[in-house]
VOMIGU-259970 format. One record per residue (C-alpha): residue number from 1; x, z, y; residue in one letter. Coordinates in steps of 0.5 Angstrom, whole numbers, plus 500, padded with zeros to 3 digits. Each point is the difference from the previous one (the first is absolute). Layout:
// residues N
+------+-----+-----+-----+------+
! resi !   X !   Z !   Y ! resn !
+------+-----+-----+-----+------+
!  NUM !   X !   Z !   Y !    a !
...
+------+-----+-----+-----+------+
END
This chain:
// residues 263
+------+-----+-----+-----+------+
! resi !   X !   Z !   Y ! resn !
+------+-----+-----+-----+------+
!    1 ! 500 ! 500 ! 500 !    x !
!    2 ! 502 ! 498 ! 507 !    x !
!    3 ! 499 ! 505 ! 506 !    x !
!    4 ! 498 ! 500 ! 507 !    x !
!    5 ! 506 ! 498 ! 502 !    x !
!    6 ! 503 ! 496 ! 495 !    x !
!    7 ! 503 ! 505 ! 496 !    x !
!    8 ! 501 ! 500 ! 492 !    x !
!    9 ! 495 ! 505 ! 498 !    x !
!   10 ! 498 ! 505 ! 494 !    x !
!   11 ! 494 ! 498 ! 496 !    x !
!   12 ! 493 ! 502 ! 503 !    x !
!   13 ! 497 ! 506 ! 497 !    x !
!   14 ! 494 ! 498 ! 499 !    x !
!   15 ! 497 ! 492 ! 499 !    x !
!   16 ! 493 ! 498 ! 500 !    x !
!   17 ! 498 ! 493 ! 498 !    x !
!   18 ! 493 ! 497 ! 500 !    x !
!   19 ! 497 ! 507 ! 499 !    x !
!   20 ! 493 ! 501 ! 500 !    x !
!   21 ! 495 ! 506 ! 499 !    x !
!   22 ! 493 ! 500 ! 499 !    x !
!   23 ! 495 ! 505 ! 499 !    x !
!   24 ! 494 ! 497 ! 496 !    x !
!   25 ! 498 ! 494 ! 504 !    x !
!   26 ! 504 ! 502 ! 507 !    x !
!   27 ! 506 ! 498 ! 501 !    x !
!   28 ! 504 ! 504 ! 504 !    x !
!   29 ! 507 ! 497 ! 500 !    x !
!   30 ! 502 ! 493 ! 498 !    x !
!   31 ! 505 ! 496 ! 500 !    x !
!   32 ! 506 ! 506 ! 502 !    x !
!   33 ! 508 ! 498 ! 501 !    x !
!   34 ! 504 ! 505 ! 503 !    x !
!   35 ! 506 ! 503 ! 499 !    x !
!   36 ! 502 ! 506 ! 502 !    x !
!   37 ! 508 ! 502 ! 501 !    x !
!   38 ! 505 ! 506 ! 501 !    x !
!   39 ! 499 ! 504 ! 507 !    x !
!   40 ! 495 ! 495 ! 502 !    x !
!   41 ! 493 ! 502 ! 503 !    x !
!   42 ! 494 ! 495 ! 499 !    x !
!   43 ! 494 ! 501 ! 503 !    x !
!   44 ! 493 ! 497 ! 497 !    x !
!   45 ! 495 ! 499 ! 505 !    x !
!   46 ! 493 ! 498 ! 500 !    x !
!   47 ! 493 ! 502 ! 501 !    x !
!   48 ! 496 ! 505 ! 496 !    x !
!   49 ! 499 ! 497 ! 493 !    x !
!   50 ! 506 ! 496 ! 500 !    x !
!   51 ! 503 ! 503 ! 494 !    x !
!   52 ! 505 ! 504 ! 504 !    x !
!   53 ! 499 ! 506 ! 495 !    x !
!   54 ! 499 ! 495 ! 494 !    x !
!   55 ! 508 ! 498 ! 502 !    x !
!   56 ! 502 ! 507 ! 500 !    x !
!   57 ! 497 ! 503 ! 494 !    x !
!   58 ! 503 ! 493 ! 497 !    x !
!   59 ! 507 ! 502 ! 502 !    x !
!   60 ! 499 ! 507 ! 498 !    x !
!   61 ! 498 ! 498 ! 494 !    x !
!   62 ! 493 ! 502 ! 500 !    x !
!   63 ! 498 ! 493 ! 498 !    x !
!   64 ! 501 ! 495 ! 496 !    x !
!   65 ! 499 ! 493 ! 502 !    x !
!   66 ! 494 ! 496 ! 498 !    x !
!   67 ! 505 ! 493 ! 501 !    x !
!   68 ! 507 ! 500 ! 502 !    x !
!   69 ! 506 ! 505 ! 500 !    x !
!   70 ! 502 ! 506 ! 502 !    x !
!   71 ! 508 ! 502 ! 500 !    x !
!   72 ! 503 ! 505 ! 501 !    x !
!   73 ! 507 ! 502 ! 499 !    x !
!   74 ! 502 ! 505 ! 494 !    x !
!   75 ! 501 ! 507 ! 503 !    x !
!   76 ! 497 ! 499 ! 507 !    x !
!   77 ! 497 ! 507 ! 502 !    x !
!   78 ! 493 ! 499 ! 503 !    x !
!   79 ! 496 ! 505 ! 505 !    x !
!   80 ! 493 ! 497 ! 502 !    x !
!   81 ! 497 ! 505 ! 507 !    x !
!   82 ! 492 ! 498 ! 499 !    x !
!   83 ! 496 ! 499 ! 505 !    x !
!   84 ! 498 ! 507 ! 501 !    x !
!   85 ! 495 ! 504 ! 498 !    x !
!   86 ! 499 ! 508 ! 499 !    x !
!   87 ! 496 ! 506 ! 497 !    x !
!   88 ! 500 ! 505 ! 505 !    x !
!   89 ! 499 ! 506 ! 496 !    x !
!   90 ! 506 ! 498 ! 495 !    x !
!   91 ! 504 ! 507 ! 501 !    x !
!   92 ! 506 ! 497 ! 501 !    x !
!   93 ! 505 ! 500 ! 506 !    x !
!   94 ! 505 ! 495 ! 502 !    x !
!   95 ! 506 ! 502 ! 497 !    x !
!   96 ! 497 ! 500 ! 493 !    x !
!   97 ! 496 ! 493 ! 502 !    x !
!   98 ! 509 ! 498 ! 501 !    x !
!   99 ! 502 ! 502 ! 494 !    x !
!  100 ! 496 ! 496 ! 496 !    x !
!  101 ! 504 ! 495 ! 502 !    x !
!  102 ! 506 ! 504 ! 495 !    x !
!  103 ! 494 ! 500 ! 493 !    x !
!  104 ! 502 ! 493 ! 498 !    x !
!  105 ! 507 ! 504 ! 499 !    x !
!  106 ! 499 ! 506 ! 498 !    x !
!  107 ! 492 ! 500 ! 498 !    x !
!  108 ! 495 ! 505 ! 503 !    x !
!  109 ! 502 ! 506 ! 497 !    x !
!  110 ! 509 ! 499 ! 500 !    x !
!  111 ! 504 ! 504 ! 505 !    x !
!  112 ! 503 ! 495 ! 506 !    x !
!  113 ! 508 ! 500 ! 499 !    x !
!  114 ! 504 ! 501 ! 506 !    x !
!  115 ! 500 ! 492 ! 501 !    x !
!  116 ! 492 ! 500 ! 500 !    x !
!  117 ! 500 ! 505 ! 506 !    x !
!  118 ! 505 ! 496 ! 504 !    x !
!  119 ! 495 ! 494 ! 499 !    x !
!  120 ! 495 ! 503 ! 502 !    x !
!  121 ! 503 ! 503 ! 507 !    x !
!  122 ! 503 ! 494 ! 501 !    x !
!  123 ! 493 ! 497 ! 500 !    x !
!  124 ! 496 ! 505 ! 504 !    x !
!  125 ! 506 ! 499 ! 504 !    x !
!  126 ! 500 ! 493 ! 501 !    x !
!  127 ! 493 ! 500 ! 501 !    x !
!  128 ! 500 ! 506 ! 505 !    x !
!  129 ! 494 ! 504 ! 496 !    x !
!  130 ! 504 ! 507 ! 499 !    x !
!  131 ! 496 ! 504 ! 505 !    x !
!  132 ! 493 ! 499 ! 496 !    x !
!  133 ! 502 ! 500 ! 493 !    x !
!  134 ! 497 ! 506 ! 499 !    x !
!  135 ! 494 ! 499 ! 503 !    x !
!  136 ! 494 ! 497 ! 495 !    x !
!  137 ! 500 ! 493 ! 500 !    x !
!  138 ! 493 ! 499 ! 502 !    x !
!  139 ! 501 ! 503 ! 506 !    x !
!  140 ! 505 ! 496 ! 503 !    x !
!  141 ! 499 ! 493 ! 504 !    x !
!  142 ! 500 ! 493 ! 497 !    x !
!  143 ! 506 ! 498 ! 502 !    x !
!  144 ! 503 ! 508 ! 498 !    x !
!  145 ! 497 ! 498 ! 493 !    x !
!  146 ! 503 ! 493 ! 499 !    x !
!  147 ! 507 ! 503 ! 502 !    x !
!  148 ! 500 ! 504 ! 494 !    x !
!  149 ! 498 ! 495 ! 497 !    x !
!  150 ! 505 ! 496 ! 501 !    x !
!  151 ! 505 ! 505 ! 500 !    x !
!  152 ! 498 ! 501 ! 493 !    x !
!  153 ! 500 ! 492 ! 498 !    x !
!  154 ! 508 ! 501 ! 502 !    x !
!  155 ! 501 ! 506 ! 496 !    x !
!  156 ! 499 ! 495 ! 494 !    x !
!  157 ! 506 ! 496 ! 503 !    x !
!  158 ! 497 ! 494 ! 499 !    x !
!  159 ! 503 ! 493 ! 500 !    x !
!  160 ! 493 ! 496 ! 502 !    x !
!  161 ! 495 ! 505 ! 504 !    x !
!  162 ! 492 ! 497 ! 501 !    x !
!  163 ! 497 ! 503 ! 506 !    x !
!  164 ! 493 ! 498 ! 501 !    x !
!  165 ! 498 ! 500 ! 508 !    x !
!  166 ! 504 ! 506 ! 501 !    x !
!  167 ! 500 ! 500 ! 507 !    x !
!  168 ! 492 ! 498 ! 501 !    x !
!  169 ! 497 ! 505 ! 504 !    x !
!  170 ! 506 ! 505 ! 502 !    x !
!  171 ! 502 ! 504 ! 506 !    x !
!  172 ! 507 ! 497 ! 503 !    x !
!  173 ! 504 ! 504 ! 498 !    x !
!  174 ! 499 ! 498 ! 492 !    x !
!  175 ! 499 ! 493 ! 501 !    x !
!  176 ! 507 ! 501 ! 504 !    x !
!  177 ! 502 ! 504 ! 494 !    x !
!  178 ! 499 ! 495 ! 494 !    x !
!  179 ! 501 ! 494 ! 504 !    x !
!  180 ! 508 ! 503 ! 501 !    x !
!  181 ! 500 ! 502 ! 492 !    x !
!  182 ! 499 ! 493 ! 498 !    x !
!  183 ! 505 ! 497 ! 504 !    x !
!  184 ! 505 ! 506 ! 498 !    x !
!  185 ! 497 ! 498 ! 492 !    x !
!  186 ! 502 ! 494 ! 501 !    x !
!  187 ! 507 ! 501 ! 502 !    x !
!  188 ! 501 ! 504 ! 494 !    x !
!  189 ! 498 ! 494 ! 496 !    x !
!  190 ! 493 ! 502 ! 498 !    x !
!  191 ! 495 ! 494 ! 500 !    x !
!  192 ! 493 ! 503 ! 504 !    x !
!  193 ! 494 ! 497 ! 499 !    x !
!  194 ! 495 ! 501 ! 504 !    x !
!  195 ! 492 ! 498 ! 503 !    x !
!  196 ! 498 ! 500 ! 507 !    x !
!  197 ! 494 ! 496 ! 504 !    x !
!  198 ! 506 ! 503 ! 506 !    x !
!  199 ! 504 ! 493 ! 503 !    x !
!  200 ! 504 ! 505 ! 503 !    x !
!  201 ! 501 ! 504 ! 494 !    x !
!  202 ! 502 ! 493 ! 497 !    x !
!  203 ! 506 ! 498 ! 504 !    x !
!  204 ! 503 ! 506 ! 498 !    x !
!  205 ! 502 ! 497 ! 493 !    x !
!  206 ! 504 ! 495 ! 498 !    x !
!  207 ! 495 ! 495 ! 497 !    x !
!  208 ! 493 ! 499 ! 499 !    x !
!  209 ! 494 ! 498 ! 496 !    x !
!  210 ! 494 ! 497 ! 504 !    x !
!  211 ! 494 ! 501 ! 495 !    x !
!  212 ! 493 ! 499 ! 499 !    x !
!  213 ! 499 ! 500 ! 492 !    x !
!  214 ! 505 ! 494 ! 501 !    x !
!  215 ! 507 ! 499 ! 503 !    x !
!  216 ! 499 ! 498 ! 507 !    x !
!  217 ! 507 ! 500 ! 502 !    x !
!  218 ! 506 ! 504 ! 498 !    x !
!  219 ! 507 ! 501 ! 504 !    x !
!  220 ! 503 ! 503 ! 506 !    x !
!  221 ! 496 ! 503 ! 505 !    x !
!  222 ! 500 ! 496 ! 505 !    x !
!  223 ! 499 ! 494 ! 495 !    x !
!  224 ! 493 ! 502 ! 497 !    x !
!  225 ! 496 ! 504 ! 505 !    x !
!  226 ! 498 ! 494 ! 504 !    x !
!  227 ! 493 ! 499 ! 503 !    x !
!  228 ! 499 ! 494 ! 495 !    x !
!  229 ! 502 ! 504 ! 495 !    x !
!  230 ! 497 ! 506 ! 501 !    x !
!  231 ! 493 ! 496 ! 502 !    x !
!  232 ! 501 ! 498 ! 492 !    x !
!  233 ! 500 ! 507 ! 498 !    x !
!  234 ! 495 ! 504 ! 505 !    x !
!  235 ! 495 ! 495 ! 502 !    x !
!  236 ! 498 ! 501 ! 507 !    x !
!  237 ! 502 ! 507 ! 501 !    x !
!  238 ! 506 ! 497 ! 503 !    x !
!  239 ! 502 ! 499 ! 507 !    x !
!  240 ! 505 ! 497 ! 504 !    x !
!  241 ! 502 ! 493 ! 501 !    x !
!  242 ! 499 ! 501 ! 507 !    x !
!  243 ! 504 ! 499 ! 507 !    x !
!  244 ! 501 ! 505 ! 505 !    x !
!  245 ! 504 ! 500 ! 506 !    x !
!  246 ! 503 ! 494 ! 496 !    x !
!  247 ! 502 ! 503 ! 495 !    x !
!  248 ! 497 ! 499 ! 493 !    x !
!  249 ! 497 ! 509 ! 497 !    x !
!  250 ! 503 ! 503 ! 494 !    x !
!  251 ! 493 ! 499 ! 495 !    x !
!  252 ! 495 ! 505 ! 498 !    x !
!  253 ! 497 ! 502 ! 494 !    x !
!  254 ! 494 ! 505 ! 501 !    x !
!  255 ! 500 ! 503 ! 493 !    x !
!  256 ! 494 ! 502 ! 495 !    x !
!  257 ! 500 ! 507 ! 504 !    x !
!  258 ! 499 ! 496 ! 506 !    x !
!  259 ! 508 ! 503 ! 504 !    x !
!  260 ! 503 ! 494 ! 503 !    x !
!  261 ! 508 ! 499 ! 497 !    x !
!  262 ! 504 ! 497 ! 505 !    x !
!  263 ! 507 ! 497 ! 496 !    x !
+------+-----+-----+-----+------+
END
């Protein structure tokens, strides 16, 4: 494989081909060619129902395909951060929540070594979770919630991470938060992988899929979130390709929870 820059680069760690996934009579991804290399961050774009989280649950493993291939190389560690959701009277608080992230290791009733607990300070750490990990996690907020979260995904050591919108709908501070883990986890070789409806969110990562159920477009950033492109994938929900002050305006994609995303 050749990179960006023209270089000689290791294999991708995974590789779709023609990969299809139908449910029933509903077809929900068709037609998939990805591949997903070290310390790359792809980002998949598409409205509601576009098969975003079908793709992901295909990388996790939690699918198989109905046509095509899912290739993943052998010994890759994968974390897959759902969309979230959460029980409120679960009596547990955050510091239990991010142990879990060592079981996989130690199972639900080992004792954490010496080296498990440096993972887990240094996730809290890196995540900036340690002054509320003795709270219930019922209580804290959305984005205190998916920093754990994500704190507990990186105590795996994964070598491909799956994040499910894990920015939608966060205060700043957390969305500041993730978006920097992701850059630093790529530094570190991890592939991430993530869904978003934000274009903002999008030009973060180093390539993208625009998809609607297919394939509209995958590269760069710059290369695949044009109007046209996203006119193909959002319909009408779409605007830009206007002028002002002489110069043509960044598009808009007014999203299925009715926010505007400026990229």
């Amino acid at each position: 494989m050749i990179d960006d820059e023209g270089r000689a680069d290791i294999p991708p760690r995974v590789t779709c081909r023609s990969t299809s996934v139908r449910f029933d009579r509903q077809l929900a991804v068709d037609g998939l060619d990805l591949d997903i290399s070290p310390g790359r961050s792809t980002a998949i774009v598409g409205a509601n129902g576009s098969g975003k989280t079908t793709v992901l649950r295909l990388l996790a493993r939690l699918l198989r395909p109905t046509s095509g291939t899912v290739t993943i190389a052998d010994g890759t560690e994968i974390a897959y951060v759902a969309q979230q959701t959460y029980e409120r009277w679960l009596p547990i608080t955050g510091h239990e929540v991010l142990k879990m992230g060592a079981y996989g290791r130690r199972r639900l009733l080992g004792r954490l070594s010496a080296a498990d607990r440096a993972l887990l300070s240094d996730a809290a750490e890196r995540m900036e979770i340690e002054p509320f990990l003795n709270q219930q996690f019922g209580e804290l907020s959305g984005g205190q919630r998916q920093r754990v979260r994500i704190a507990q995904a990186l105590v795996q050591g994964p070598d491909l991470l799956l994040l499910d919108e894990p920015i939608t709908g966060l205060d700043l501070t957390s969305q500041q938060r993730i978006l920097e883990l992701i850059e630093e986890e790529t530094a570190r070789h991890t592939s991430i992988v993530v869904t978003t409806h934000n274009l903002d969110e999008a030009r973060h990562c180093d390539q993208v899929l625009l998809l609607a159920n297919r394939p509209v477009a995958f590269g760069r950033p710059d290369d695949v979130l044009t109007v046209s492109n996203l006119r193909a994938a959002f319909g009408d929900r779409v605007l830009g390709d206007h002028r002002h002050h002489g110069h043509p305006t960044e598009p808009l994609v007014i999203d299925d929870h009715g926010h505007r995303h400026i990229h």
